[in-house]
Every structure is written in structure tokens, then in C-alpha cells.
C-alpha positions in Angstrom: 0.0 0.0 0.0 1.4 3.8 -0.9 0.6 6.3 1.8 2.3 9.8 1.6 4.4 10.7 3.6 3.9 11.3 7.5 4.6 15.4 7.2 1.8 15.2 4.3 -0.7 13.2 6.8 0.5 15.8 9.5 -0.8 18.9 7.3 -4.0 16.9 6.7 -4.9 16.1 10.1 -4.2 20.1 10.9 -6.1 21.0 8.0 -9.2 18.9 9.3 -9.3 20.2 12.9 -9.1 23.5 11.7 -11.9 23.5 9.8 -13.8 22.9 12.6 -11.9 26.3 14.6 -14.9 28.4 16.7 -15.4 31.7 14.1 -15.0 29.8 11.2 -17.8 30.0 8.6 -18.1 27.1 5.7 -18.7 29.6 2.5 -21.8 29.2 0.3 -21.4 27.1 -2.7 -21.0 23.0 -1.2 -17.6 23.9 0.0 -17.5 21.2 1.7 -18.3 17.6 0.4 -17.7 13.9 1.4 -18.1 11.5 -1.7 -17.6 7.5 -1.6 -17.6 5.5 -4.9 -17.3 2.6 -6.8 -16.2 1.5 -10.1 -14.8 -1.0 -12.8 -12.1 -1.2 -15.7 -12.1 -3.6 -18.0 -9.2 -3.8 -20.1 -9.7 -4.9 -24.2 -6.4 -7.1 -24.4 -7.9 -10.8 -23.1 -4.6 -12.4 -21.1 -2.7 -10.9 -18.3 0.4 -8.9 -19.0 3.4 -7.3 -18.2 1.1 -4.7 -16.4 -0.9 -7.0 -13.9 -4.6 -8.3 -14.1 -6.8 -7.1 -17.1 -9.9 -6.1 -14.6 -9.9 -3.8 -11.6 -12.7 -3.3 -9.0 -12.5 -0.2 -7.1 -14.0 1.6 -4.1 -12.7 5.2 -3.4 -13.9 8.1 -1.2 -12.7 11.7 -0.8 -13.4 14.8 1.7 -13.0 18.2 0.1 -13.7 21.2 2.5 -13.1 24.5 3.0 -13.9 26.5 5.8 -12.8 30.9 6.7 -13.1 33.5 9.8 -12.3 37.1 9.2 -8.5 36.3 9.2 -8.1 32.8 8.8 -9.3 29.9 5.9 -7.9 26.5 6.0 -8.5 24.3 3.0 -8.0 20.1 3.1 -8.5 17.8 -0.2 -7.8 14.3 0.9 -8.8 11.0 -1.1 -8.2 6.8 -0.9 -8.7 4.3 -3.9 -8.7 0.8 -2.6 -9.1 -2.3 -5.1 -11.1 -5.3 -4.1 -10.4 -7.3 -6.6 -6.5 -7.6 -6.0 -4.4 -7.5 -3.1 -2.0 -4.6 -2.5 -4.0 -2.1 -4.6 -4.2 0.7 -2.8 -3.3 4.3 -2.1 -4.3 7.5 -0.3 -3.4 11.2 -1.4 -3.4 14.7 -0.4 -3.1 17.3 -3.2 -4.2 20.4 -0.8 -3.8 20.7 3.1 -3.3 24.3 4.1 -3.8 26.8 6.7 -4.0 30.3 5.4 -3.1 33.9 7.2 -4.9 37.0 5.6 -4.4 40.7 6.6 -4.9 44.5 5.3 -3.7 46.8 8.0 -0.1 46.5 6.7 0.4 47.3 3.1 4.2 46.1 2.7 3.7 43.0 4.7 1.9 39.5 2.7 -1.7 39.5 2.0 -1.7 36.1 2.5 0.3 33.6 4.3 -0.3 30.2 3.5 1.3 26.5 5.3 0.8 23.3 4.2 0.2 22.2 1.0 -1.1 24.3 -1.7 -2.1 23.9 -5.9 -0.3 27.3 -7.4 -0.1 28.3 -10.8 3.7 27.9 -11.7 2.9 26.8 -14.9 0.0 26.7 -17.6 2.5 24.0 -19.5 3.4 21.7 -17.0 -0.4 21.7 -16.1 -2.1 21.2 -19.4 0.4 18.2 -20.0 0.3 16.8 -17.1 4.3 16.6 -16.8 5.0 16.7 -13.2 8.2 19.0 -14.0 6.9 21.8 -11.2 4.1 20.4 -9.0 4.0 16.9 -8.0 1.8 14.0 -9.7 -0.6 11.3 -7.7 0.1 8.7 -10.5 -2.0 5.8 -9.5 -3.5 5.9 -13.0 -0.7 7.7 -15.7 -3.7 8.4 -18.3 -5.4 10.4 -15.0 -2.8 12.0 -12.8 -3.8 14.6 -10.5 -1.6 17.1 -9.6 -0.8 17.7 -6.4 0.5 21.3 -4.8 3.6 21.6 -3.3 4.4 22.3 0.6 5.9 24.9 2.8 5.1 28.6 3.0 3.2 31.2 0.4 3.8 34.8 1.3 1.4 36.1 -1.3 1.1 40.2 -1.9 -2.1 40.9 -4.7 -3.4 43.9 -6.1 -7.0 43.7 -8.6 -4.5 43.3 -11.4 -1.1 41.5 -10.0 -0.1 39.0 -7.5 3.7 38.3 -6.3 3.9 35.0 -4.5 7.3 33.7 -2.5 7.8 30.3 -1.7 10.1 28.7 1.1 10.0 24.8 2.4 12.2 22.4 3.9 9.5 19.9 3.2 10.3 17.3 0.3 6.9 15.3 -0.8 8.0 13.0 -3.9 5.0 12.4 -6.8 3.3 9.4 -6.2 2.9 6.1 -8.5 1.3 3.0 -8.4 1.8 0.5 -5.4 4.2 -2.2 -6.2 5.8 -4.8 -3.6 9.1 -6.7 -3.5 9.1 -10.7 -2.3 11.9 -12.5 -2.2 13.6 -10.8 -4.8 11.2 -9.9 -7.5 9.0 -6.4 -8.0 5.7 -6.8 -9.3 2.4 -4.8 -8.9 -1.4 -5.9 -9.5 -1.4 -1.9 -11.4 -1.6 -2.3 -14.8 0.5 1.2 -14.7 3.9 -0.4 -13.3 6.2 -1.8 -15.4 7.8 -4.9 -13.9 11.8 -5.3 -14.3 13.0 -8.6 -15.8 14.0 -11.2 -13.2 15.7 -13.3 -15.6 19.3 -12.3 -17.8 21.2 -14.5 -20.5 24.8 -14.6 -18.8 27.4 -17.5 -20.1 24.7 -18.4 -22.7 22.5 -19.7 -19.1 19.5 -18.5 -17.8 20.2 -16.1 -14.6 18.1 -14.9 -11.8 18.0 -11.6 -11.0 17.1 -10.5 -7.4 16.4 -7.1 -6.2 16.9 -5.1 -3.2 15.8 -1.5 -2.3 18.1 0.6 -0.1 14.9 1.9 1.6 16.6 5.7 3.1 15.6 7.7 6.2 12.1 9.3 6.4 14.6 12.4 7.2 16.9 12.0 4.3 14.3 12.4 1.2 11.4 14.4 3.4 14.3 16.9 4.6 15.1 18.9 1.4 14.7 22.8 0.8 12.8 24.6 -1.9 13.2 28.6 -3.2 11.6 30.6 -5.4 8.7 33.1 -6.5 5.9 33.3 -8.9 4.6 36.9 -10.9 1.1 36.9 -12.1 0.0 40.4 -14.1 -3.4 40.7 -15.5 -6.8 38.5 -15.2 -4.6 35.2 -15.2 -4.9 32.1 -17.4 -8.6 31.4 -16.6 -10.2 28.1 -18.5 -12.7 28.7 -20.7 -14.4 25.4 -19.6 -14.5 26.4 -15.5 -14.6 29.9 -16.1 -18.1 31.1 -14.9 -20.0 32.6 -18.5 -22.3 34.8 -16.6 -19.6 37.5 -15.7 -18.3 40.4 -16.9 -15.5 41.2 -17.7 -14.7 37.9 -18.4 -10.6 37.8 -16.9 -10.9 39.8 -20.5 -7.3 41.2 -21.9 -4.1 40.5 -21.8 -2.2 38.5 -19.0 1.8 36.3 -18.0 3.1 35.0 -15.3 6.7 34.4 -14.9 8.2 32.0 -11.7 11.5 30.1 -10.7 12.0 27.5 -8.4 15.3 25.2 -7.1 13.8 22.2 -5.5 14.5 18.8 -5.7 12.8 17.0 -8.5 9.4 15.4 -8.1 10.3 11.8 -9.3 13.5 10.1 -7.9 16.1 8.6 -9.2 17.2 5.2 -9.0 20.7 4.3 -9.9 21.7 0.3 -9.1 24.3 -1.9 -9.1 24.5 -5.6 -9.9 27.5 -7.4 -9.3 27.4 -11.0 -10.2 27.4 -13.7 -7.4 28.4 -16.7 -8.0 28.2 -19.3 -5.6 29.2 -23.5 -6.1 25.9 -24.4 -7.0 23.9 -21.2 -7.9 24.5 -17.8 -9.5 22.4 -14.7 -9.8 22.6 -10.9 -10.1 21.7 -8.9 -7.1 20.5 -5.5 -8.3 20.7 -3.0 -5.0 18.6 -0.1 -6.1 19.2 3.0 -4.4 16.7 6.1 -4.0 18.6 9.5 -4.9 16.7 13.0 -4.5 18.5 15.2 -7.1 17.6 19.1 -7.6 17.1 20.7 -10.6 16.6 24.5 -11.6 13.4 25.5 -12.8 12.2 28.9 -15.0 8.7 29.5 -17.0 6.9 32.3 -17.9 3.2 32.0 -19.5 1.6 34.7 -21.6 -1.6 35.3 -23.5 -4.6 37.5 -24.4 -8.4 36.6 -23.3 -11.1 38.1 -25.4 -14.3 37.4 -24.3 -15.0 33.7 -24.8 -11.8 32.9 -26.9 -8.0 32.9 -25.8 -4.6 32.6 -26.9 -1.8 31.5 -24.9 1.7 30.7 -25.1 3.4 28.8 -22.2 7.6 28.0 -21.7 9.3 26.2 -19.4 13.5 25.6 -18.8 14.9 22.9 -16.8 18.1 22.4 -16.1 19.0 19.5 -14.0 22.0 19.1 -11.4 23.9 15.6 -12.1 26.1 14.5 -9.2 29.5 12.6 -9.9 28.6 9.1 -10.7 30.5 6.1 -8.4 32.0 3.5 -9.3 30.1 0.4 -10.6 26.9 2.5 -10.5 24.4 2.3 -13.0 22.6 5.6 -13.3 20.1 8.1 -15.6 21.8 11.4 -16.5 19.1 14.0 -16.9 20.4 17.2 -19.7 18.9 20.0 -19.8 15.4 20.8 -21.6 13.1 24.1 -22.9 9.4 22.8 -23.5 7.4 25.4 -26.0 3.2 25.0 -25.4 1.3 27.5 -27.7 -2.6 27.2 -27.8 -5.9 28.5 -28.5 -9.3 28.0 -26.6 -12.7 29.0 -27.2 -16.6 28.6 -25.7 -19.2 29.1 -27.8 -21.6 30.8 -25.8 -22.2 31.9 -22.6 -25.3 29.8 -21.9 -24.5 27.1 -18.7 -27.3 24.8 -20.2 -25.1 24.0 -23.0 -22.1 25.3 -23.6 -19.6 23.4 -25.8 -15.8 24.5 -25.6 -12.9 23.8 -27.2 -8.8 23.7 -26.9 -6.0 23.1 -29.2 -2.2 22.7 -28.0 1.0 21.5 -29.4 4.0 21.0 -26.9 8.1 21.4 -28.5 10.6 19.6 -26.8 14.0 20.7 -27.5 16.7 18.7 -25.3 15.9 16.6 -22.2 18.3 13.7 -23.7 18.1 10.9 -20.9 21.7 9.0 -21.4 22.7 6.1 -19.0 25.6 6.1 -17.3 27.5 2.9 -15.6 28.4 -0.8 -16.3 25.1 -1.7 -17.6 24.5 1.2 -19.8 22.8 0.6 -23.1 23.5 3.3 -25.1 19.8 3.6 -26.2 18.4 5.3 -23.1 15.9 2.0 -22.5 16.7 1.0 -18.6 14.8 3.8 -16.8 12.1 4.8 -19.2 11.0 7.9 -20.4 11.6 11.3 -18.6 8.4 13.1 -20.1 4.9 11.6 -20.7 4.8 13.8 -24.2 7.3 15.5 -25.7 6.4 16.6 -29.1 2.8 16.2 -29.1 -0.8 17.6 -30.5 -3.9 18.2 -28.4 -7.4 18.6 -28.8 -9.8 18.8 -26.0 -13.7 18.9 -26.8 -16.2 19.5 -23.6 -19.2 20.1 -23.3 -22.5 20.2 -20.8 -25.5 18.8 -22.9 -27.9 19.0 -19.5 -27.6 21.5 -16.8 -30.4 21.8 -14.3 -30.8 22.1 -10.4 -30.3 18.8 -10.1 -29.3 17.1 -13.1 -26.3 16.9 -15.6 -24.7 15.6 -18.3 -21.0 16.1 -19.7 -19.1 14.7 -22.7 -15.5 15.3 -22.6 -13.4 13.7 -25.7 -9.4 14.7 -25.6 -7.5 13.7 -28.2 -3.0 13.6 -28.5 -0.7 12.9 -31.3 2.8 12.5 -29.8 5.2 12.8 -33.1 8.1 11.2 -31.1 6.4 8.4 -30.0 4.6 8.0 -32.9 1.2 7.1 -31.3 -1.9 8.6 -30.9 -4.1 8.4 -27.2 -8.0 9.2 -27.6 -9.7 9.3 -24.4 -14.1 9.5 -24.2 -15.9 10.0 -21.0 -19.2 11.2 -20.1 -20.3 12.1 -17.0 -23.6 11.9 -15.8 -25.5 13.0 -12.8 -29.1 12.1 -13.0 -30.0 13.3 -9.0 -29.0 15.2 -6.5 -25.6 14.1 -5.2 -25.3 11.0 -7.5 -22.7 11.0 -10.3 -22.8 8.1 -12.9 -19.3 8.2 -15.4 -18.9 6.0 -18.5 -14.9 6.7 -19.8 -13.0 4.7 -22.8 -8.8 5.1 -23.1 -7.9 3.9 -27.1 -4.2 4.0 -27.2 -2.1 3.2 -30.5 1.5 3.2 -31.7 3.6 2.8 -34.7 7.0 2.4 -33.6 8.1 -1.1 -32.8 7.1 -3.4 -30.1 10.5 -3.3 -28.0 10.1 0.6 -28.1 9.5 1.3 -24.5 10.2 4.8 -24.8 7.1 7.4 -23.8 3.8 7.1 -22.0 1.9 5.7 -25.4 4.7 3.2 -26.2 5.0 2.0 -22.7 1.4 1.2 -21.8 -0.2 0.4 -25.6 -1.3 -2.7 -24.5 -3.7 -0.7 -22.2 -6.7 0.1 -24.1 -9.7 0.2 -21.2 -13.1 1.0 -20.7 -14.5 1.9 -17.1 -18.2 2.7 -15.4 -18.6 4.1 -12.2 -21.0 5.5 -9.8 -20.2 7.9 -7.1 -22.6 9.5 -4.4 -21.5 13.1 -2.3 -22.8 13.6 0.8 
């Protein structure tokens, strides 16, 4: 089972009992919300795989709240997916648990503080992707991540038309992925999103086992890790047309950027190994010792773009540049080079109406750099042994939304998003439709088509790594 760290639990459980502080007043809206669920995946390829069962049963719940006083709001977004038809399928997450500070009297000093762990806008790109490069990813389904916000402190000064935010932690939460266990030597996972190493090599023209070992660190040495930087938002910000509320005026109309840097230790760790050989009078095998590394990397991006109404243009950069420590002896490692990633795009409503209101959005993401060379005894020279940095590199998008039914207490939304990655050469199409035929009950019907033209043994992006993956899932889900 993957639970978060304890310092993320901590925030939670001080998120929760504030919300319930005398003088706080839960705001107007269903602000707060408990919602419990169950649902199925069926996946189209008929024999189990590489990637664990074909079939997953799952029960999930979530509590989102919010809850302010005159000078204090505290905000907690905490979920657990469990699945009941394998063992070990489980995981909880946090992307928000904060405690926030406001005052007025002081013009010079923050608006806002803010502790815990708080969603930001750093970056339209790394958002719209899905990359994981700023904020961290739960990645208990890579088609679906959710992004999570990063933790420490958010000294935040805002004006009607600017916002200056500073950020200071010496809290480290890594991205999250999907549970996997280790028994007597071998990884495996019932998630049909982790890719199981090999436990078997060709050495002296013999079979060989392979046995694994993690060199599990302190709690203190990967939590314990500092992070800098700042984030400048001028004009209405980057508002989406799908969420943005039609009826108002002006709509975040005009021209907007952001620009923000960060040095933090990278979301994703690494994991060089070694495996020397042992050799024993009657047995042999590799033991591969795999060793957790935190590494930091510099981090720039600046978004800018020009809302008119119910259309918008956008352009969205970010720069990463990577620190590589010296690589020891008989270590096998991933060396990370530096990247720019270009996102221009253009999104539009069609009316303002909220009984139907179809949208649409159009991206395409440049990846120049980011090579991913290995490094070590065992290195391959094509970059296959840790798989891919990026989900997308050099990819189309299309998203199409829109609500056909919107009522009181009924709803109904149809969401199709569709990505070309050039690189990879394969094409994901994802359907859903989300339905919501009473009062607190939400029935979803979602389809995941994924399709590649590069060769089989081509491992390298999200849509060569998981093509055998084609799905179709039905839920139901009921908030309190």
C-alpha cells in the first residue's frame, strides 16, 4: 500500500481540525463535500500482461472542504482508492492541506500567508500536460494523474490586477505512483501502470536470476530537502474557458503572464543500481541493489496570452536544467540534460449559456533537449533501462467539452481529448461522459484507445509503454 508521507498526513490532520476552529464559517457554494464511490475497468487485451490483471474493481472516497473567519481559511483535499479485486491495490493522497493567514492593515507586509500544501499556478504548460516537472503528480492511473500542490510557505502580496507570490520549504513530498511490492527478490504490482523489471538475464549463454533489493533511506533523508523561489502573475490570469463562470463580466478579458523560478529537488527520484554477479558453487544470480537518490534541478517558466471574451490565446515555456552529481564507481545511473518545453494554444466557448455550452482547446508541446543518457556498467547506449523522462514530448492536443444538461439537479457532460505525440509515434483518444441524474449521484462511462507505430520493444514514452492498455470503465459515485 502507498501512503504519503507522514509530514503530508500531519498537514491533513491540521487542515481537518481547523476547519472545525470556533469563528469559522463554511462559505456558500458546497464547500464542503464527502463523496464515496465505486467502479470497474475492463481492459480490451484478453490475457494478463506485463502490467498486472486485465480487470480492476474499485472503491474510493474523498473529503474536500473549506472552511474561513475574518482572518483565517484553512482548506483540506484528501482521497483513498482501494481495489477489491487484487491484493495490495491501494493508495491515499493529499493534493491540498493548508492553513492560510490574511491581513490589510499592513500594506508592505503578505496578503496572505499560507502553510501546508497548496495547488499554485507555476505553470500553464506543466499543467495542461500533465508533466510533473513543477508540481508533483498522484500517478495511480498515468492516463489520470492529478496534480498535487507543493508544501511549505506562500507569502502572497495581490493587487486587482497583480499577485507576487514567495515560496520557502524544507519539506520534500515526492510524486506518487502506483503501489508495487518486492518478495523474495522480484518487483511486481497488480497496477496495470507499473512496469515490472525482468527477473531473468542470458549470462554465459545460461539463464540467470535476477534478485532485487531497495536501499529503503531515512524518512529524514528524502522528506528533509529545501525549496526557493517566486511566482509573478500580471493581468486576469490564465482562466479556462471550460471552469470559467459565463455569466460575468468582464470575463478575466485582456491581456495577461506569469513568470516564476523554483530550485527544488525533482518530483520523481532517481534510481541508480548496481548488480554485481554472485556466484556461488551451486547457484549464480545478479543482485541489483537499487538506491533512492533526490536530485535538484533549476526551474524557469513564464506564460503569456490575451483573453477576449469567450476565446483565448496562450503561449506557455518552461526551462529545466537538472543538477547531475558525480557518478560512483560500478553504479548504473540516468543522467538528466537539460530541456526548454514550448506550449502555444488557442481556446474557445461558444456561448455563454450554462445549459449547454460546448468548448474547445487546441495545443501543441516542442521539446527541444531533455536527452536521458545512462551512465554505468550496464548502460545501453539507447536510453531503455529507466524509461522515459516526459509523458509527451512533441505532441498535439485537442480537447472537446461540453455540458449537454444542466439543471438544479441534473447533468450531463461529454469530454473527448484527443493527443498525437510525433516522437512516440502514437496517438491516445480518451471519451468520458459524466452523468448526474439526481442530487448528489454522479454516474461516469470513460473509454482510453491508445495506438503506436513504432516497434514493439520501443519502450520509450507514456503511449509506447502502456499500448497494451486500451480500457473502458463505469462508475458511480454519491456526495454527501
Amino acid at each position: 500500500m502507498a501512503f504519503p508521507p507522514a509530514s503530508s498526513r500531519a498537514l491533513a490532520v491540521a487542515a481537518f481540525f481547523a476547519l472545525s476552529i470556533p469563528g469559522f464559517s463554511s462559505r456558500a457554494g458546497g464547500d464542503q463535500s464527502l463523496s464515496l464511490g465505486a467502479s470497474h475497468e475492463a481492459y480490451f487485451a484478453g490475457q494478463e500482461s506485463l502490467y498486472g490483471p486485465r480487470s480492476h474493481q474499485l472503491v474510493s472516497g474523498r473529503y474536500s472542504g473549506e472552511a474561513s473567519g475574518s482572518w483565517i481559511a484553512a482548506r483540506l483535499d484528501v482521497g483513498g482508492i482501494h481495489g477489491t479485486s487484487v491484493a495490495r491495490y491501494s493508495s491515499v493522497f493529499a493534493p491540498e492541506a493548508y492553513l492560510r493567514f490574511r491581513q490589510d492593515a499592513i500594506p508592505w507586509l503578505p496578503r496572505e500567508i499560507t502553510l501546508g500544501r497548496m495547488k499554485e499556478a507555476w505553470s500553464r504548460l506543466d499543467e495542461d500536460w500533465q508533466l510533473g516537472l513543477v508540481q508533483p503528480l498522484f500517478r495511480f492511473d498515468y492516463l489520470r494523474p492529478e496534480q498535487q500542490g507543493l508544501t511549505g510557505a506562500f507569502l502572497t502580496w495581490k493587487s486587482d490586477r497583480a499577485r507576487f507570490v514567495l515560496f520557502a520549504s524544507g519539506v520534500y513530498i515526492p510524486e506518487q505512483g502506483p503501489p508495487f511490492h518486492i518478495s523474495d527478490g522480484e518487483i511486481s504490482s497488480a497496477s496495470p501502470w507499473f512496469t515490472e523489471p525482468t527477473n531473468e538475464l542470458i549470462l554465459f549463454q545460461q539463464p540467470t536470476d535476477i534478485r532485487y533489493r531497495v536501499a529503503i533511506p531515512e524518512v529524514a533523508d528524502i522528506v528533509s530537502r529545501g525549496t526557493v523561489g517566486g511566482l509573478f502573475v500580471l493581468g486576469g490570469g490564465p482562466t479556462d474557458a471550460n471552469s470559467a463562470d459565463p455569466g460575468s463580466a468582464p470575463w478575466n478579458s485582456g491581456p495577461w503572464s506569469s513568470g516564476g523560478y523554483l530550485f527544488k529537488p525533482r518530483n520523481s527520484l532517481m534510481l541508480p543500481f548496481t548488480a554485481p554477479l554472485v556466484l556461488g558453487p551451486s547457484t549464480q544470480f545478479a543482485e541489483v541493489t537499487i538506491d533512492p537518490r533526490v536530485e535538484r534541478h533549476h526551474i524557469a517558466m513564464f506564460d503569456i496570452g490575451y483573453r477576449s471574451g469567450l476565446q483565448a490565446a496562450f503561449i506557455s515555456a518552461l526551462a529545466e536544467f537538472p543538477q547531475n552529481p558525480p557518478v560512483q564507481a560500478g553504479v548504473t545511473r540516468q543522467r538528466l540534460e537539460p530541456q526548454v518545453l514550448v506550449s502555444p494554444g488557442f481556446e474557445t466557448r461558444l456561448f455563454r449559456r450554462r445549459s449547454w455550452g460546448p468548448s474547445a482547446r487546441i495545443a501543441y508541446l516542442h521539446q527541444d533537449g531533455g536527452e536521458t543518457p545512462e551512465e554505468g556498467p550496464f548502460a545501453t547506449g539507447r536510453g531503455t533501462i529507466f524509461g522515459p523522462r516526459l509523458s509527451w514530448t512533441r505532441a498535439a492536443s485537442l480537447v472537446l467539452k461540453s455540458n449537454f444538461l444542466s439543471t438544479a439537479e441534473s447533468s450531463l457532460d461529454v469530454s473527448v481529448r484527443w493527443i498525437e505525440d510525433f516522437r512516440q509515434r502514437g496517438t491516445w483518444l480518451m471519451t468520458e461522459v459524466l452523468y448526474a441524474p439526481a442530487l448528489g449521484w454522479t454516474v461516469s462511462l470513460s473509454a482510453d484507445i491508445l495506438g503506436s507505430a513504432a516497434p514493439v520493444d520501443d519502450q520509450q514514452g507514456l503511449i509506447n509503454r502502456f499500448r497494451g492498455n486500451d480500457r473502458v470503465s463505469g462508475g458511480v459515485r454519491y456526495a454527501f
